[in-house]
NUBAMAR-474218 format. One record per residue: residue in three letters; y, z, x of N, C-alpha, C, O in turn. Coordinates in steps of 0.02 Angstrom, whole numbers, padded with zeros to 5 digits, always signed. Last residue first. Layout:
ALAYZXYZXYZXYZX;...
END
This chain:
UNK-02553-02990-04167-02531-03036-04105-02588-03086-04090-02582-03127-04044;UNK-02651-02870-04215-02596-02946-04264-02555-02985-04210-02512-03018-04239;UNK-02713-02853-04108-02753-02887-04162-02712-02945-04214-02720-03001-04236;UNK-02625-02777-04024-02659-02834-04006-02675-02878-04065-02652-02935-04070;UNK-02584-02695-04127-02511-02741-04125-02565-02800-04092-02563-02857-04114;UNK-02689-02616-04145-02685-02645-04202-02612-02699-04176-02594-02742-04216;UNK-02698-02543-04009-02735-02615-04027-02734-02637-04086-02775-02682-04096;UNK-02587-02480-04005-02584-02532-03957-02642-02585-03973-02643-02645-03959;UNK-02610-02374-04087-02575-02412-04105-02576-02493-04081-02569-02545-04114;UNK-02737-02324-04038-02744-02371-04068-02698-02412-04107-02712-02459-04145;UNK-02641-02256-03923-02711-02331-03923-02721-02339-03977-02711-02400-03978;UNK-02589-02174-04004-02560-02225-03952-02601-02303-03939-02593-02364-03943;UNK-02671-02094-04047-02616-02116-04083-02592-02186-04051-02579-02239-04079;UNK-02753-02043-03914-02775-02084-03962-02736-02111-04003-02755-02168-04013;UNK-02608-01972-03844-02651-02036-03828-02686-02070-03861-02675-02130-03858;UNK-02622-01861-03958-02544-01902-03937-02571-01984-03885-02550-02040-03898;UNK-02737-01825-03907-02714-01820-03999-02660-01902-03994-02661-01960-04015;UNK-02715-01769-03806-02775-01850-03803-02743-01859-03880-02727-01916-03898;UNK-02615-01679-03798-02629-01747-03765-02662-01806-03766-02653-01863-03744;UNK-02651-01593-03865-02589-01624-03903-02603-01698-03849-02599-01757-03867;UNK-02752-01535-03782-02760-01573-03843-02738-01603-03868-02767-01645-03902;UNK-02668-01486-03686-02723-01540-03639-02741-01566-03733-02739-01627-03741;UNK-02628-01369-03743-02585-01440-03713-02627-01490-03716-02618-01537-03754;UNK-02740-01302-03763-02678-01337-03821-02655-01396-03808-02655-01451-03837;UNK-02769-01256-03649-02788-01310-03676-02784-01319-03771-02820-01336-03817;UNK-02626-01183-03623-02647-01225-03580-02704-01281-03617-02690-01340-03616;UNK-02651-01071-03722-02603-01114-03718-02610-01193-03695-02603-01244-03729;UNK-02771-01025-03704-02783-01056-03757-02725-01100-03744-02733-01161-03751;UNK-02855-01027-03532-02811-01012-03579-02797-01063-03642-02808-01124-03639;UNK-02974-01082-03445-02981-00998-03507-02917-00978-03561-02917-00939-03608;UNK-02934-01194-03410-02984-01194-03469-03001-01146-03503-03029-01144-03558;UNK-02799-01216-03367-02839-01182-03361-02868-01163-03410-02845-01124-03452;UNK-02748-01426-03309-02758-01352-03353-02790-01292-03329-02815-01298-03273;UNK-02649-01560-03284-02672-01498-03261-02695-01436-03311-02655-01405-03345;UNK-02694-01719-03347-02678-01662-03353-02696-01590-03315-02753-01568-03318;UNK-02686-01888-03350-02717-01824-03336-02664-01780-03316-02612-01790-03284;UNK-02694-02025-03466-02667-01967-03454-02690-01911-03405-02728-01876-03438;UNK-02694-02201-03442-02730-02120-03453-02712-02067-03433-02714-02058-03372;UNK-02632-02305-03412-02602-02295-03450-02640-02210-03477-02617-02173-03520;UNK-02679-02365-03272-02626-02303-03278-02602-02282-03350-02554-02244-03353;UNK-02869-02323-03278-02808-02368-03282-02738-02308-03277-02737-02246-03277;UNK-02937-02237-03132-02908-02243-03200-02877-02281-03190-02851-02297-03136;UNK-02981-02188-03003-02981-02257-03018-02980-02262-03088-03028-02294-03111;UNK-03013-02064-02959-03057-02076-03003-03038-02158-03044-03066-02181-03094;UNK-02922-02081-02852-02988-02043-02848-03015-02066-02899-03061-02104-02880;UNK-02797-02097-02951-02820-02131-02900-02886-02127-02886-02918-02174-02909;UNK-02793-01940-03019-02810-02024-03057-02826-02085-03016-02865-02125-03040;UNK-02765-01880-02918-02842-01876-02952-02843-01948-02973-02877-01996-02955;UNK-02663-01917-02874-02708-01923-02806-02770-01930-02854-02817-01969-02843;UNK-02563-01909-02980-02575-01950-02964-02650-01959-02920-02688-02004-02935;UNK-02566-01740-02995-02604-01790-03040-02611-01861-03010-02669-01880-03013;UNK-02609-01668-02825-02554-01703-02888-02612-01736-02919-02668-01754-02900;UNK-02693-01538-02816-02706-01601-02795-02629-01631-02858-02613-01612-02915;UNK-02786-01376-02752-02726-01420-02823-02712-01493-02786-02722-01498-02726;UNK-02928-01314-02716-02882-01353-02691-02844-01387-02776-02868-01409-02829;UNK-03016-01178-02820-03018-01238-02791-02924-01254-02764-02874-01223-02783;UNK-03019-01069-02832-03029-01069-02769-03044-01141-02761-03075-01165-02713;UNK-02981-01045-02991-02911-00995-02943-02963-01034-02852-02929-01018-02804;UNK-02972-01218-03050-03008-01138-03046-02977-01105-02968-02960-01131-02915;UNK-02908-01293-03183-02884-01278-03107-02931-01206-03080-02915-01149-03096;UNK-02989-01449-03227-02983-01379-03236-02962-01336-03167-02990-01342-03113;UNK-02881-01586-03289-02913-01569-03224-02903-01466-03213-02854-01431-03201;UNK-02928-01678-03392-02889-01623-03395-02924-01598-03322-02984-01595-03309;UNK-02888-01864-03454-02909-01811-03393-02895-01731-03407-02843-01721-03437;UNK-02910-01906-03621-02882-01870-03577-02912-01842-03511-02957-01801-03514;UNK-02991-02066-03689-02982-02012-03664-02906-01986-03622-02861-02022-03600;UNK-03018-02183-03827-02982-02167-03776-02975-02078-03766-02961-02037-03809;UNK-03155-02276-03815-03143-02226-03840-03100-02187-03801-03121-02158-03751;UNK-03236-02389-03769-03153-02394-03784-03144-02326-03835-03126-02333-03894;UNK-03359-02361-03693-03360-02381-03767-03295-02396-03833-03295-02406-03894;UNK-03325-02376-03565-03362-02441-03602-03376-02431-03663-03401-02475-03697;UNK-03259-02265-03551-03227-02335-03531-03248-02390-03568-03215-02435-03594;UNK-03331-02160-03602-03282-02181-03630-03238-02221-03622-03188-02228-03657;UNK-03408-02188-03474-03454-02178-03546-03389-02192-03590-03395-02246-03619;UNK-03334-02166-03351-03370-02221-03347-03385-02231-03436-03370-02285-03460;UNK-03300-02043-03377-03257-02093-03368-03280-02141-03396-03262-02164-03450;UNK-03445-01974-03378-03400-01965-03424-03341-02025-03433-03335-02051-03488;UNK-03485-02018-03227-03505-02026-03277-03471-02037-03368-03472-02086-03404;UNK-03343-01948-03172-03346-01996-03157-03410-02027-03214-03384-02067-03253;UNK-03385-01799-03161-03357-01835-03214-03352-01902-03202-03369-01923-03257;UNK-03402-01781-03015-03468-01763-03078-03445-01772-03135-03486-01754-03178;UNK-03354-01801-02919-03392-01866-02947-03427-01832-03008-03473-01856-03041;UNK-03259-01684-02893-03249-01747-02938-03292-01796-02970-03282-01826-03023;UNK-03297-01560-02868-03345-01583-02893-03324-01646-02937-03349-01663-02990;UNK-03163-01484-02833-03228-01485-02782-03276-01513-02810-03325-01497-02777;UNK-03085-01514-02956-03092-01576-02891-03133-01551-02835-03142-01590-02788;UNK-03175-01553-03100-03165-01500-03060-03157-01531-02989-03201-01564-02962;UNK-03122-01593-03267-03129-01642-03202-03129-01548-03149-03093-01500-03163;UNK-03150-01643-03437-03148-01609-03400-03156-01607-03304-03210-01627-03284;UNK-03101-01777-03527-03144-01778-03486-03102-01700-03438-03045-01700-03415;UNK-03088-01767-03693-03066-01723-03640-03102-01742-03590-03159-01721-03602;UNK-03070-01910-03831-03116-01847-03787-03069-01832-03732-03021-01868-03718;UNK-03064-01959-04014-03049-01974-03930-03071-01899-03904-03084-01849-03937;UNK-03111-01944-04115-03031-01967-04113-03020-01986-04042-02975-02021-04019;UNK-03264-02000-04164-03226-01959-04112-03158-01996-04109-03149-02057-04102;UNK-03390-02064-04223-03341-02058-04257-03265-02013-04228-03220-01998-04267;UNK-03503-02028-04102-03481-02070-04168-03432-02030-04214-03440-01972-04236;UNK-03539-01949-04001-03459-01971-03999-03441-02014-04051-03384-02037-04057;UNK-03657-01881-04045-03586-01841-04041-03520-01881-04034-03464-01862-04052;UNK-03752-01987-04014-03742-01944-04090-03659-01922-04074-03611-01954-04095;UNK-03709-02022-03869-03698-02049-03921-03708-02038-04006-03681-02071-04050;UNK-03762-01874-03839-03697-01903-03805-03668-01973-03868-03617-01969-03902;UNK-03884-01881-03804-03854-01820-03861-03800-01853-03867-03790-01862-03927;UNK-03948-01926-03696-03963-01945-03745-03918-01922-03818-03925-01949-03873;UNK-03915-01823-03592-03862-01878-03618-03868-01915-03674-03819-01938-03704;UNK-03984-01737-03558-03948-01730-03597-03916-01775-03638-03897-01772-03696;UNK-04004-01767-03395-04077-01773-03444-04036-01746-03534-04082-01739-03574;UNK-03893-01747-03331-03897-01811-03367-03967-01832-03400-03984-01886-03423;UNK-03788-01608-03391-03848-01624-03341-03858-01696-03370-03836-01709-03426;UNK-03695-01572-03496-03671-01586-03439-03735-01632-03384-03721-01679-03347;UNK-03669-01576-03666-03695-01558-03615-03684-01619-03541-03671-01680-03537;UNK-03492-01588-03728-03565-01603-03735-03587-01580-03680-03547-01559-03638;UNK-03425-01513-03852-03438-01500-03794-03484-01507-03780-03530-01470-03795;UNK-03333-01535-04004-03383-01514-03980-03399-01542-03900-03381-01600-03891;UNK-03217-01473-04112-03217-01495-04061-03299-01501-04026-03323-01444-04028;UNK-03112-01545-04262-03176-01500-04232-03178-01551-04161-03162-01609-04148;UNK-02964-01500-04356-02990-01508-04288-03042-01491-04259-03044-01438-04228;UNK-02894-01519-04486-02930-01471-04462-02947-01516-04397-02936-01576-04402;UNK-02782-01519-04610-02805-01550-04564-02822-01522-04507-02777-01498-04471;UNK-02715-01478-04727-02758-01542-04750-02743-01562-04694-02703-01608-04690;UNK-02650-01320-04691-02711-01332-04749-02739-01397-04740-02800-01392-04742;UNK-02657-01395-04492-02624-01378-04572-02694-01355-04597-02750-01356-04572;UNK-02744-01347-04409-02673-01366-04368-02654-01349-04421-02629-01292-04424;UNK-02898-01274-04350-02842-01283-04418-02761-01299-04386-02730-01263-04346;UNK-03042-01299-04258-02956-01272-04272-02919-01281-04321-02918-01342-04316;UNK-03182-01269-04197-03149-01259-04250-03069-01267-04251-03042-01213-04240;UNK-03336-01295-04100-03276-01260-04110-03218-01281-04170-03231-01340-04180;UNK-03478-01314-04026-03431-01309-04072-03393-01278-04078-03402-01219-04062;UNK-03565-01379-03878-03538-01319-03893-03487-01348-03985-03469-01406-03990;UNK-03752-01430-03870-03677-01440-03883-03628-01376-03896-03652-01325-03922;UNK-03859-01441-03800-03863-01472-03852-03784-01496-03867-03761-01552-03875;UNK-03878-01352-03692-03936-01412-03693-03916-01433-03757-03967-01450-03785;UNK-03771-01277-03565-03769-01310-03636-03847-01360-03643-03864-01398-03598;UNK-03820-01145-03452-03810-01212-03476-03799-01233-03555-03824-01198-03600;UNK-03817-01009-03358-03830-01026-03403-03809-01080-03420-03751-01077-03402;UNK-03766-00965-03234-03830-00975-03233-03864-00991-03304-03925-00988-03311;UNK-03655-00978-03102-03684-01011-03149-03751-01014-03178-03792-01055-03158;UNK-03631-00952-02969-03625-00890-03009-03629-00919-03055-03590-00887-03090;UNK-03605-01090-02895-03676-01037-02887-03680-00964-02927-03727-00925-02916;UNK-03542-01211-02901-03550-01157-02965-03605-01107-02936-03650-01091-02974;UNK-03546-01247-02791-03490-01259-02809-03483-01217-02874-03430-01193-02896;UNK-03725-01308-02829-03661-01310-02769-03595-01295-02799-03581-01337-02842;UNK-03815-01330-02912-03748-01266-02945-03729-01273-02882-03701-01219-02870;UNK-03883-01450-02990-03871-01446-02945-03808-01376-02959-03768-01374-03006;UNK-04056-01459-03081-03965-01421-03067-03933-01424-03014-03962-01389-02973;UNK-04163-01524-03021-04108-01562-03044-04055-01536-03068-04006-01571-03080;UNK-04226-01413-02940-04222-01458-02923-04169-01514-02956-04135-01547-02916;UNK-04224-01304-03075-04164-01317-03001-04170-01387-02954-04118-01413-02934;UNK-04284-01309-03171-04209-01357-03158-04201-01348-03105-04166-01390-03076;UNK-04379-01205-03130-04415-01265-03157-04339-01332-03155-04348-01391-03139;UNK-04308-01074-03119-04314-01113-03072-04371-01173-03068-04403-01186-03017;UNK-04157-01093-03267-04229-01096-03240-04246-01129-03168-04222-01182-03148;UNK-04040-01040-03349-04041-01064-03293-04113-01053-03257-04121-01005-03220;UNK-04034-00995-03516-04041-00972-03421-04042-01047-03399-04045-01098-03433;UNK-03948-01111-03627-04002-01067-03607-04000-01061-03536-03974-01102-03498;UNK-03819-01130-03770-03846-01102-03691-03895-01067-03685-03905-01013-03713;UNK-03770-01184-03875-03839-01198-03865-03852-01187-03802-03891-01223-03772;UNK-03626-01107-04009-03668-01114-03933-03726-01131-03925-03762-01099-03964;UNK-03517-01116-04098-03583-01109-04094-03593-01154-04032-03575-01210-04015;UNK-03356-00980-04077-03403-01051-04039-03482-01054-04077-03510-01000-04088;UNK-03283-00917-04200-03347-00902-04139-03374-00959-04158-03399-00983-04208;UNK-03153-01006-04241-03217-00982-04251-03249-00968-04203-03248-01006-04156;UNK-03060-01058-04176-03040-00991-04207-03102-00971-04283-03099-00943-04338;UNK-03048-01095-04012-03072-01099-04067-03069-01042-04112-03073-00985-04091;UNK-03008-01109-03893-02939-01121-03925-02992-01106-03989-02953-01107-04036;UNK-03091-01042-03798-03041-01030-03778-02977-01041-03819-02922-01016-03809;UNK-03205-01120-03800-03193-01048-03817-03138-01029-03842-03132-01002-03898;UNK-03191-01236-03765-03184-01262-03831-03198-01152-03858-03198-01129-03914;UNK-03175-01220-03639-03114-01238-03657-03127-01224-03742-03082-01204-03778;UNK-03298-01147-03608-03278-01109-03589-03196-01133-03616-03152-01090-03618;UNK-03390-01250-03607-03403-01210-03640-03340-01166-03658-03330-01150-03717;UNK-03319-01320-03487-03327-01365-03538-03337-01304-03603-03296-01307-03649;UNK-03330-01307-03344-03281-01251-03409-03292-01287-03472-03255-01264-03516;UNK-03430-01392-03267-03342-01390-03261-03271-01343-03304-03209-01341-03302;UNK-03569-01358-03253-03507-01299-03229-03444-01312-03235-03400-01272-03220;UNK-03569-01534-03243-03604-01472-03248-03579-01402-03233-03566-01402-03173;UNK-03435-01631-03288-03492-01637-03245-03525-01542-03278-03502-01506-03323;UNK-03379-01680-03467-03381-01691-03405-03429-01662-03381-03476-01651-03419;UNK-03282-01673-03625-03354-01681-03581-03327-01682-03505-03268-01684-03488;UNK-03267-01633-03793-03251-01629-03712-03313-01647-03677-03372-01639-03691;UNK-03215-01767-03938-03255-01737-03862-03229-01689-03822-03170-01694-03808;UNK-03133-01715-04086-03126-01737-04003-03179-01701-03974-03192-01641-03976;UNK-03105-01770-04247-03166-01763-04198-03143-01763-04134-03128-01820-04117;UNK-03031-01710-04389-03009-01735-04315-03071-01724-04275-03089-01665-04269;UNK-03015-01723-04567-03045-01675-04504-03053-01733-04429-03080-01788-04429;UNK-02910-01680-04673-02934-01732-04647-02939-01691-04592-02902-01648-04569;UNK-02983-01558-04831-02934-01580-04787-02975-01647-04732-03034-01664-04736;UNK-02954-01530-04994-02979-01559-04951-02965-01599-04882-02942-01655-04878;UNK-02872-01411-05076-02863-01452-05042-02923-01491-04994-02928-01459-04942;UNK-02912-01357-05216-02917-01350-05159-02905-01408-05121-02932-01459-05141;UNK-02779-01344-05342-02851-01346-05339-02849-01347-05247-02797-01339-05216;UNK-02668-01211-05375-02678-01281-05364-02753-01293-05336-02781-01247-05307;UNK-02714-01098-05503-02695-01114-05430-02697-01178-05440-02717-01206-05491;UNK-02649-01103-05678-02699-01074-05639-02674-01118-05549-02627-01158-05541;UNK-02611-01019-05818-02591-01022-05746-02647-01048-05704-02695-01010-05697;UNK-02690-01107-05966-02686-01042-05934-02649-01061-05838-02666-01111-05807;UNK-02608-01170-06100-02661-01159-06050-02638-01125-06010-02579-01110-06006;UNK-02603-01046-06224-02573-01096-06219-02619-01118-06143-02665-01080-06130;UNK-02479-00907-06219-02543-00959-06271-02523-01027-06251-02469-01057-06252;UNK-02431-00756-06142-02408-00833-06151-02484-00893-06173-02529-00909-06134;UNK-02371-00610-06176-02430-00652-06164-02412-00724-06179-02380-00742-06228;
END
């Protein structure tokens, strides 16, 4: 027996926690990326699909869509013990948007999710993290019946600077949007390197 103070664990670590958006148009997988890598069951705010929305749902292009985000999706990751990764998934319709600036305060940077039978429907999204210099990733979700497009043609199309990343993914696999994370991770690092050299210049 050993007298004297006692063994005990190292105390708990408190760890540094990482905010990234996803966002983009309505049906783009948005729900369906932050599923896909989270290693908590998602909290979810999906309700039916009502014929009181249809006039302002538009599901062209999603017609086997019948449930929506009205608040936000969550999700979870642990990279280390002292550094965690939350993700949340904003809603898509633009009677929503109001939600949009709670959620992106304090954000490492965001996913603009992109479907190219439905390009303009991120273009909003673009537009939202253009003017608030919150630097994003394209991830352009590849669904098995849409057309593949080089990255260049999208980023053209959607008239990005060139220093923004887009990315091919498939939003059901965890691998795939791994990648698309290490990306904006690896982009936000970047920007704000680039504006602390502006500042002391």
């Amino acid at each position: 027996m050993i007298f004297g103070r006692s063994e005990r664990g190292k105390p708990p670590v408190e760890p540094v926690t990482l905010k990234i958006l996803v966002a983009g148009g309505f049906g783009v997988g948005k729900t369906t990326l932050v599923g896909a890598v989270s290693e908590i069951k998602p909290l979810r705010t999906e309700e039916l699909l009502t014929e009181a929305g249809r006039p302002v749902d538009d599901t062209s292009g999603v017609e086997g869509k019948h449930t929506t985000t009205v608040a936000m999706d969550f999700g979870r990751i642990t990279l280390r013990e002292d550094l965690v990764l939350y993700l949340f998934g904003t809603p898509g319709q633009d009677r929503f948007w109001f939600l949009w600036d709670e959620l992106a305060t304090g954000a490492l940077g965001a996913v603009v999710l992109a479907d190219t039978r439905r390009l303009e429907d991120c273009f909003a999204a673009v537009d939202y993290f253009e003017r608030r210099s919150i630097p994003f990733v394209v991830g352009v979700n590849c669904f098995d019946d849409a057309a593949r497009y080089p990255t260049d043609d999208v980023r053209q199309a959607l008239d990005l600077d060139p220093g923004v990343p887009v990315v091919l993914c498939d939003a059901r696999d965890r691998e795939s949007v791994k990648e698309v994370l290490i990306s904006v991770v690896q982009h936000a690092m970047a920007y704000a390197a680039d504006r602390r050299e502006t500042v002391a210049t």
